[in-house]
C-alpha positions in Angstrom: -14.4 21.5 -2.8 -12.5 19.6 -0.5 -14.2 16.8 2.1 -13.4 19.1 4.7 -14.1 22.6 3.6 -16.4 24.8 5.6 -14.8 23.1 8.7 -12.4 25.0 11.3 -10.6 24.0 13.9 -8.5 25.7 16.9 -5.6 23.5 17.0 -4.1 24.5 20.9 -2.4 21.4 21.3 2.0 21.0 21.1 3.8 19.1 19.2 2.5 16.2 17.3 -0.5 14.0 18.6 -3.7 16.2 18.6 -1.6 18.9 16.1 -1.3 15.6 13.7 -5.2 15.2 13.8 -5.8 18.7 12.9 -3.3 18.3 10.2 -5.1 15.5 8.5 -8.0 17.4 8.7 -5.9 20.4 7.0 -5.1 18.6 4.5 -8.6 17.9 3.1 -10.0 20.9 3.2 -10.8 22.1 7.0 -9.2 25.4 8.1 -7.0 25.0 10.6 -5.7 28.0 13.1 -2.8 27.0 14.8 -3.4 29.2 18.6 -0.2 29.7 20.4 1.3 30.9 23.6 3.1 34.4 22.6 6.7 34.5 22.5 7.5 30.9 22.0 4.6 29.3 20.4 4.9 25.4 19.4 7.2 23.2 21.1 7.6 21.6 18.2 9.3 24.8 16.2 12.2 24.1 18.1 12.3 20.0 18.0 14.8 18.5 15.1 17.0 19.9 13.1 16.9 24.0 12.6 16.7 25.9 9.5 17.5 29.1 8.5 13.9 30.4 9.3 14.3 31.7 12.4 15.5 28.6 13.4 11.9 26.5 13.0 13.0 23.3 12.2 11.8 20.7 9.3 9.9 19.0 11.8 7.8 22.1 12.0 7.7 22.6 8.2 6.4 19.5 7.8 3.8 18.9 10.8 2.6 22.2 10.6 1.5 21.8 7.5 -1.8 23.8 5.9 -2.0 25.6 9.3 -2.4 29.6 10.1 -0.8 30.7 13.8 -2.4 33.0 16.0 -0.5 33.8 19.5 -3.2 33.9 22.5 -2.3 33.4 26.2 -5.2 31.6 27.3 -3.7 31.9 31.2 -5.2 35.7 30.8 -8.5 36.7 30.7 -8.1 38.8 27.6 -7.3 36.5 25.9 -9.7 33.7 27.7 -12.2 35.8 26.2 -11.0 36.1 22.2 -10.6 32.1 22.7 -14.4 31.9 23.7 -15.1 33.9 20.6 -13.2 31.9 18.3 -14.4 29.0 20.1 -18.2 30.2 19.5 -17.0 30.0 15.3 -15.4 27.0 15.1 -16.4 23.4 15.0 -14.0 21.4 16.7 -10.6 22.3 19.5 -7.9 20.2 20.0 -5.7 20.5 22.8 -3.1 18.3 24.8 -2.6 20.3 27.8 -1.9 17.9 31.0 -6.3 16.9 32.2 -7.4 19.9 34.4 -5.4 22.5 32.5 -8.2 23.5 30.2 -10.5 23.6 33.7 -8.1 25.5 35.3 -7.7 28.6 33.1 -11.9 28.7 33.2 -11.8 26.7 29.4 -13.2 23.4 30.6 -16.3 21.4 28.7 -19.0 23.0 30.2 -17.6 26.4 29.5 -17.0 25.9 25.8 -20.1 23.9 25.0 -22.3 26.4 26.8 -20.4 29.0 24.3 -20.6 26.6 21.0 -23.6 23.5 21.6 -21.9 22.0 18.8 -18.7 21.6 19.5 -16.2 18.8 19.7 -13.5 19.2 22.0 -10.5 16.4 21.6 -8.6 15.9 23.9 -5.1 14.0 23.5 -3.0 13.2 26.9 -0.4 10.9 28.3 -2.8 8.6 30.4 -6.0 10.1 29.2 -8.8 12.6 31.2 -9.8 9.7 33.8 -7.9 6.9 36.2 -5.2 7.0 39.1 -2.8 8.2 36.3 -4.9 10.8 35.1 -2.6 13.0 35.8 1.3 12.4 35.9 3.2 13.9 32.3 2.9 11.8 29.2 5.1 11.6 26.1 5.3 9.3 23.2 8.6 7.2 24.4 6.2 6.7 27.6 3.3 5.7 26.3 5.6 2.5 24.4 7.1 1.4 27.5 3.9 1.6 29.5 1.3 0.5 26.5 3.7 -3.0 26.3 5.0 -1.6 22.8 8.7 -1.8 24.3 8.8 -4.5 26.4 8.6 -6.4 23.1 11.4 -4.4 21.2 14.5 -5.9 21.0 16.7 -9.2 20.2 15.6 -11.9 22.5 17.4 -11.8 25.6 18.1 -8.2 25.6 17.0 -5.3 26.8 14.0 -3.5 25.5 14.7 -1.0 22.8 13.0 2.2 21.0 10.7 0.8 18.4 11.9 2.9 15.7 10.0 6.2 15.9 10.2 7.9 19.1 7.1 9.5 17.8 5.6 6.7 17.2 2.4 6.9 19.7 1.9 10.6 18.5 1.0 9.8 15.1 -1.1 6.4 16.4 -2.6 8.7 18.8 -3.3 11.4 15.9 -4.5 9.4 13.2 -7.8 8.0 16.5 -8.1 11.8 16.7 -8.8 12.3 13.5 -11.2 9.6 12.9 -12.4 10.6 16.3 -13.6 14.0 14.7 -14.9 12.8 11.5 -17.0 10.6 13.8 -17.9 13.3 16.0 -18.8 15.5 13.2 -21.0 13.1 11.3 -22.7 12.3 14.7 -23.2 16.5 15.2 -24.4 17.3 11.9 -27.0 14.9 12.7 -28.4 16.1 15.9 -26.7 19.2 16.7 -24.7 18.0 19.5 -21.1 18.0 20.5 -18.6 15.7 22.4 -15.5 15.0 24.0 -13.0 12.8 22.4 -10.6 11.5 24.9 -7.6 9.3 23.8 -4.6 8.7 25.8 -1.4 8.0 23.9 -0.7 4.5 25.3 -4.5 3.2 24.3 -3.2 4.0 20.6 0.0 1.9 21.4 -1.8 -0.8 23.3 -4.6 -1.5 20.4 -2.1 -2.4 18.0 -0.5 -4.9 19.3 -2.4 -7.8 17.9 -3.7 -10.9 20.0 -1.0 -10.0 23.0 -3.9 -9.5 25.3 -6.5 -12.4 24.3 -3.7 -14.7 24.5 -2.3 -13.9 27.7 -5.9 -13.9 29.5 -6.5 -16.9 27.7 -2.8 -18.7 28.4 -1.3 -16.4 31.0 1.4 -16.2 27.7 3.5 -13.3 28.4 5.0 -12.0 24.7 9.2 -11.7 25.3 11.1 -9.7 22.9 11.5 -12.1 19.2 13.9 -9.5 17.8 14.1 -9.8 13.7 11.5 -13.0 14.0 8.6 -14.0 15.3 7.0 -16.7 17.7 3.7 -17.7 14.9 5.7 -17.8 11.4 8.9 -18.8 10.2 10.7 -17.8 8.5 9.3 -14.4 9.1 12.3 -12.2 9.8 15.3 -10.3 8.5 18.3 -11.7 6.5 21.5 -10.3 4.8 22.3 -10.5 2.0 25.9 -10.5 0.0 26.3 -6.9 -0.3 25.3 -5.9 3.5 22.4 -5.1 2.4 19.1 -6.6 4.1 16.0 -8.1 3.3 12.5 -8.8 5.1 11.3 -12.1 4.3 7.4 -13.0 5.6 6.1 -16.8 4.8 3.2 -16.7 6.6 1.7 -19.8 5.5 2.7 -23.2 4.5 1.9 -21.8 0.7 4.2 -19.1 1.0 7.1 -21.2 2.1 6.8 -23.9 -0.9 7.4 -21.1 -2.8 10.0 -20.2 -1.3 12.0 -23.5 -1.0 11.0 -23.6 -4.7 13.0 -20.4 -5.3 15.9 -21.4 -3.4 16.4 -24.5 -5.7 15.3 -26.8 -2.1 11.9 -28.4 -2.8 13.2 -30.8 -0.1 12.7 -28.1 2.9 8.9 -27.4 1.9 8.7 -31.8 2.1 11.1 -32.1 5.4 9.1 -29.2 6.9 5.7 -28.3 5.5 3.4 -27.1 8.4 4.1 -24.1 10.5 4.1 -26.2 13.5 7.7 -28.1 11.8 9.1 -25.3 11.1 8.5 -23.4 13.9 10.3 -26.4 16.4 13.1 -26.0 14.2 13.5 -22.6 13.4 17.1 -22.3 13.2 17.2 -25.1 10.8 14.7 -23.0 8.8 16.0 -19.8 9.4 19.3 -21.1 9.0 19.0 -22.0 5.6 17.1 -19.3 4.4 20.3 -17.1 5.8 22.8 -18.6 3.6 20.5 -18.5 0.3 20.3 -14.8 0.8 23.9 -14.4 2.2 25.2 -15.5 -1.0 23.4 -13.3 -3.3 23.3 -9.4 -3.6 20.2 -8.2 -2.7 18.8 -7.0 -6.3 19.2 -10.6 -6.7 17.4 -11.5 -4.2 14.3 -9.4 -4.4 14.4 -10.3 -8.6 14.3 -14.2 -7.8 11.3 -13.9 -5.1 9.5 -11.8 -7.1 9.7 -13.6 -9.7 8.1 -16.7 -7.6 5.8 -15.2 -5.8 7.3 -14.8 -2.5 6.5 -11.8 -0.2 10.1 -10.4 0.3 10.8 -6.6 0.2 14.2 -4.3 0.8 15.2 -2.8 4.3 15.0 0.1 3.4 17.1 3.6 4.4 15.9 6.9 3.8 18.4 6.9 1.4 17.2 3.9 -0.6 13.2 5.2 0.3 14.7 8.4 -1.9 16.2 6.8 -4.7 12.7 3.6 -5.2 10.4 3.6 -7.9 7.8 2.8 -6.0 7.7 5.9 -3.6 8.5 7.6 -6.9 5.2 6.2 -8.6 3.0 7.5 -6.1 4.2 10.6 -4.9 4.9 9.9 -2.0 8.1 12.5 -1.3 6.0 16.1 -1.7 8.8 18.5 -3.0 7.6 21.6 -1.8 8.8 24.9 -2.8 9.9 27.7 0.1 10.0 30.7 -0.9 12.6 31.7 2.3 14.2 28.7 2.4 14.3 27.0 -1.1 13.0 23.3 -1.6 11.6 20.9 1.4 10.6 17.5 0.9 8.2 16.2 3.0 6.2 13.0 3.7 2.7 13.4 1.2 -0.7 13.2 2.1 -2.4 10.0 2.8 -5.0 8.2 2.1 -5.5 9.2 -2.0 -8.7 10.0 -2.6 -9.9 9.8 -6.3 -12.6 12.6 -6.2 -11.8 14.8 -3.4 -7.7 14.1 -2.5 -6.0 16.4 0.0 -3.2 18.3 -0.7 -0.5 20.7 1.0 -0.9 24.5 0.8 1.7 25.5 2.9 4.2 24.0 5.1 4.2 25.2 9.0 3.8 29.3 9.0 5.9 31.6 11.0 4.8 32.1 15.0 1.6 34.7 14.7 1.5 35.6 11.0 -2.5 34.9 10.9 -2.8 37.4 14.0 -4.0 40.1 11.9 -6.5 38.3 9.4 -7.5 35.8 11.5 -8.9 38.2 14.5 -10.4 41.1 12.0 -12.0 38.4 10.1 -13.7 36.4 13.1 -13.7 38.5 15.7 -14.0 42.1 13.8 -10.8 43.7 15.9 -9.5 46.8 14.4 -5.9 46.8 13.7 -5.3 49.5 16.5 -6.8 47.0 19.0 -4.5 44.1 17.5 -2.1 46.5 17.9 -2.6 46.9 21.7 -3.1 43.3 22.9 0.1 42.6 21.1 1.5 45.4 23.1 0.0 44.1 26.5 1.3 40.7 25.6 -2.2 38.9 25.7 -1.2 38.2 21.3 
């Protein structure tokens, strides 16, 4: 027994956000049935890099994970109907369609919790089901640039830059979903009632970055872009080392940087600048200094002498060196996963690690429809000569 098991959800959203919270839930035990728009299915199965699986790429593989497809147009009433009676055996749907969509084909609230009391409908979008921008398109590299995560991306001085993932506010946005349901289901199994989760993809951008907002109302401070540093520690950045190769470096209190000076053979920097505030007015002193003690070592080097004194210093790491660590090696977190079409896939493990009950990975993402057949006989009792004909008809 898995956390999870005995729940199901209809997972009608694309690509990653509201698909990423039903994945989570996949992975510890709820069923998940992938419904998708016939002919096409998941934008997602044609994002990334292809394989030879009818072309669905790894991105698919992986964020499909522990999911069965079914192919429903949910435009027709056909197949409105099969929804409803899916709907009316499952415990929570999660969609992303732009807010009205789900109204619009006769699928809104009131509809499916008149058909299932207990249901809990989330509900992932660009700007979220209310406000003035209720309703303009929404993706991930949006929901940076407008939830401030972009504005403060990039060296100082320069212009604002992707923050690493382009994805990044999908999977922020996913992991609220799924704590949104767990929530939601707690709260149901209690009294019986559903709910509406509603996240917008910038809120999930916009809640992590720190004290930007108390500060501002507070100051009228506006955050600018710190590139590899940062405006409250130093040194707190990114420095080369001998070999190319970099290393973050994060003294974050006076403690941390006695250590450090101590490491780098220069008591005399802890006692010329031993509060934040000092260092912080002279930053490139600091910084400075720090730079040529790690410019003249190889990063191995590096990382052994901090360690060694206690100083929070890690690699920057590539995929490539993420591959080849110990660390990722110790706790699993690179899932080899055996194909059988397409031989080995490695993908990113399941997190958290539970010690009674941990999740795991059945299956990476399935081909478009192959749960058509089990999954309507088994809910819905269809015969396999009426499969047959909504498949002909196009509504599967």
């Amino acid at each position: 027994m898995k956390p999870l098991s005995g729940i199901r959800i209809l997972d009608c959203a694309t690509f990653i956000a509201a698909p990423f919270s039903a994945a989570i839930c996949g992975e510890f035990g709820a069923e998940v049935i992938k419904v998708e728009q016939p002919g096409g299915g998941d934008a997602l199965r044609r994002f990334g890099t292809p394989t030879e699986r009818d072309g669905d790429t790894l991105a698919w593989l992986s964020e499909g994970r522990n999911k069965n497809s079914v192919t429903l147009d949910l435009r027709r009433p056909e197949g409105r109907e099969l929804f409803l009676g899916l709907v009316a055996k499952s415990d929570v749907v999660a969609e992303n369609f732009r807010p009205g969509t789900l109204e619009k084909w006769g699928l809104g609230w009131d509809v499916l919790s008149g058909v299932n009391p207990g249901l809990i409908l989330l509900r992932v979008s660009g700007y979220g089901q209310t406000g003035p921008k209720r309703d303009l398109p929404g993706f991930a590299r949006i929901a940076h640039a407008f939830g401030g995560l972009t504005y403060l991306a990039g060296m100082p001085g320069g212009p604002p830059v992707t923050p690493g993932s382009t994805s990044l506010a999908d999977y922020i946005a996913g992991l609220y979903g799924a704590v949104g349901m767990l929530m939601a289901l707690r709260h149901r199994d209690a009294t019986g009632k559903g709910q509406v989760i509603d996240i917008a993809l910038y809120e999930a951008i916009f809640r992590v970055l720190d004290e930007i907002a108390p500060v501002h109302a507070r100051t009228g401070r506006v955050r600018e872009r710190e590139g590899a540093g940062t405006l409250n520690a130093c040194p707190h950045g990114h420095f080369e080392c001998a070999d190319g190769k970099w290393v973050a470096v994060a003294c974050t209190s006076d403690k941390m940087f006695e250590r450090l000076a101590r490491v780098m053979g220069r008591p005399d920097l802890a006692e010329r600048f031993p509060r934040t505030a000092d260092r912080l007015r002279h930053r490139g002193i600091v910084d400075g200094e720090v730079a040529a003690w790690t410019g003249a070592r190889a990063q191995a080097e590096v990382l052994a002498e901090t360690a060694a004194g206690e100083v929070p210093c890690g690699p920057v790491n590539s995929i490539a060196d993420i591959f080849a660590d110990e660390q990722f090696a110790a706790r699993g977190n690179l899932l080899r996963f055996p194909h059988p079409e397409i031989g080995e896939v490695v993908v990113p493990n399941v997190l958290p690690l539970l010690s009674l009950t941990p999740g795991s990975v059945q299956s990476l993402g399935p081909r478009l429809g192959e749960g058509n057949e089990e999954v309507y006989s088994r809910l819905l009792g269809l015969s396999a000569e009426r499969i047959a004909a909504l498949r002909a008809s196009g509504v599967i």
